[in-house]
C-alpha positions in Angstrom: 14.1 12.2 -9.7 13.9 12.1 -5.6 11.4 14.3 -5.8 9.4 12.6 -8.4 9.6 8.9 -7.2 8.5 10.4 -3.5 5.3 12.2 -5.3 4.5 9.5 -6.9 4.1 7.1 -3.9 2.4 9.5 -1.7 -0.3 10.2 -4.9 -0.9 6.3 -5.0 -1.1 6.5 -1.4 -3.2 9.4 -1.2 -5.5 8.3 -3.4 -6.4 5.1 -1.8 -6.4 6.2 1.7 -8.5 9.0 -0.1 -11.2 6.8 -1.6 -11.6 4.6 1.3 -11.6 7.1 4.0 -14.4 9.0 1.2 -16.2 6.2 1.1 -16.5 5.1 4.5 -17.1 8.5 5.9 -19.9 9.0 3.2 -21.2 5.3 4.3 -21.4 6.9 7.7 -23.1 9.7 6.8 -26.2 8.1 4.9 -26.7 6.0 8.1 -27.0 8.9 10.3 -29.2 11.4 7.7 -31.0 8.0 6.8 -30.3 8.1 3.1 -33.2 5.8 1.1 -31.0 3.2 -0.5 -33.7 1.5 -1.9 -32.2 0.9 -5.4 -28.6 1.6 -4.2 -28.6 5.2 -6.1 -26.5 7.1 -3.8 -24.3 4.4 -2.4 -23.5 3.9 -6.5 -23.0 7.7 -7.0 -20.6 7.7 -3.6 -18.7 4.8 -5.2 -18.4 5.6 -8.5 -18.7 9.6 -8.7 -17.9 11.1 -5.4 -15.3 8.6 -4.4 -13.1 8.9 -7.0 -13.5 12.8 -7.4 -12.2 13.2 -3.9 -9.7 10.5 -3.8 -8.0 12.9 -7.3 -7.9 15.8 -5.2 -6.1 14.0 -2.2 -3.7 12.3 -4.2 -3.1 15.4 -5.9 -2.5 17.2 -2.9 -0.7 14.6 -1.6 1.7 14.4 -4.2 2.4 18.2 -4.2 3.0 18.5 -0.2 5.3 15.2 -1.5 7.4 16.3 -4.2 8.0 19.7 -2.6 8.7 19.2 0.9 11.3 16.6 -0.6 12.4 18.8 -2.9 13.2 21.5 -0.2 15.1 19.2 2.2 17.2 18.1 -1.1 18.0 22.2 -1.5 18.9 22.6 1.6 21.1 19.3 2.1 23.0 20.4 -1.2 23.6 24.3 0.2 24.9 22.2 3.6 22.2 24.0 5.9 21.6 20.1 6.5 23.8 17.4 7.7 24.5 14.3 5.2 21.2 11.4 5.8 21.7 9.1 8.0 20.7 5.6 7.1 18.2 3.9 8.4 18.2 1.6 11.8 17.2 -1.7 12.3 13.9 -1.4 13.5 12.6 0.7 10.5 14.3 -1.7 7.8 12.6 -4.9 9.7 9.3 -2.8 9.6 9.5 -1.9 5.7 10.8 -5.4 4.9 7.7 -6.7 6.6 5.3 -4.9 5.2 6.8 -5.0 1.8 7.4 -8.9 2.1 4.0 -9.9 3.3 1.7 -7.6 0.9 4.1 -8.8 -2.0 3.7 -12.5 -0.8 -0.3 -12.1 -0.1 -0.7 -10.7 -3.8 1.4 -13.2 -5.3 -0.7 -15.8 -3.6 -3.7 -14.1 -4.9 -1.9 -14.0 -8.6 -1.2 -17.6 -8.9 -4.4 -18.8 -7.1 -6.2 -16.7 -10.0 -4.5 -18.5 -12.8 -5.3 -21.7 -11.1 -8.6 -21.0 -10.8 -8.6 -19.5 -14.6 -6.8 -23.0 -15.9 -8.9 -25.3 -14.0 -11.9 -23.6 -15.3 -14.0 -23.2 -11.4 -13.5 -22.2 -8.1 -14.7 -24.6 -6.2 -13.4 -27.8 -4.6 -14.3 -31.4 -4.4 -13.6 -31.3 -0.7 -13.3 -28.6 2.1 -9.8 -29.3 3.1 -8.8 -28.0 -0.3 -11.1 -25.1 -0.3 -9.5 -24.4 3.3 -6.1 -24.7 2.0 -6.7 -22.0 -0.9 -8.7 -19.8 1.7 -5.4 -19.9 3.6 -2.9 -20.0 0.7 -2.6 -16.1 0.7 -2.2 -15.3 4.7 0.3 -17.9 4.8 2.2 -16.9 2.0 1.6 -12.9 3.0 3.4 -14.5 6.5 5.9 -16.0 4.4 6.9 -13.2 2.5 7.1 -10.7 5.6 9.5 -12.9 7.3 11.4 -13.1 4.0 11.5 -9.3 3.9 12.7 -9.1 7.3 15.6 -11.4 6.7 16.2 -9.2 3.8 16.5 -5.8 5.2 18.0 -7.5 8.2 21.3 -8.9 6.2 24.4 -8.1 7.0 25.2 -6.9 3.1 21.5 -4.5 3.2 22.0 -0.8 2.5 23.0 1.3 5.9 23.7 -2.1 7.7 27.1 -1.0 8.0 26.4 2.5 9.2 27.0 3.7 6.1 24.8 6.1 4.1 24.6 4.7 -0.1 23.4 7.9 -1.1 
């Protein structure tokens, strides 16, 4: 299941990194052979063709390098060729717990801004201090959240806070 759960995050990982970096290298690459984009032809066939073809094949790569290399190091833990996992140090935890806090929190802002905008019927504002407020709603709450993941992984009762591995 270690195995699985680790391929599966590095596919979804993989195949983000894989479309953007696609994307952007392919974006390069038309402004150096100087591509006609006059009706937007190949910048639509790197998008929606190219793009996602080679973002599969990354995130299928990356999910096979994944699930076996964890795979392996589970093997060789179980014969005792590797010593028990350690847990994690503070530093790492506060880094996850940020990261994790703050895009949670910056896509919950995004989540409920939506539905207001769906229940309210428009987008816009009747006056630019609320349109700056909403603008700012999601860094502010993505700042929120990281500092709320940080004070969770930091915790006293937070896995491997005692030194001791939960595995």
């Amino acid at each position: 299941m270690r195995a699985f759960t680790w391929a599966v995050i590095w596919g979804l990982i993989g195949l983000v990194g894989g479309y953007v970096a696609t994307v952007a290298i392919g974006l390069v690459l038309f402004d150096i052979f100087r591509v006609s984009q006059r009706e937007g032809a190949a910048a639509m066939g790197l998008a929606f063709v190219i793009g996602p073809f080679v973002a599969c094949l990354i995130a299928l790569v990356a999910a096979t390098v994944a699930a076996i290399m964890v795979s392996r190091r589970d093997r060789a833990r179980a014969e005792g060729q590797l010593p028990p996992a350690q847990p994690w140090g503070r530093g790492p935890r506060a880094v996850l717990g940020a990261i994790l806090g703050g895009v949670g929190g910056y896509g919950l802002a995004v989540a409920l801004l939506a539905l207001f905008y769906a229940l309210r019927g428009s987008p816009y504002f009747s006056s630019y201090a609320w349109a700056y407020a909403a603008a700012w709603t999601p860094f502010i709450a993505a700042v929120a959240g990281g500092g709320l993941g940080i004070w969770i992984a930091m915790r006293r009762g937070a896995p491997g806070s005692d030194g001791l591995s939960r595995d």
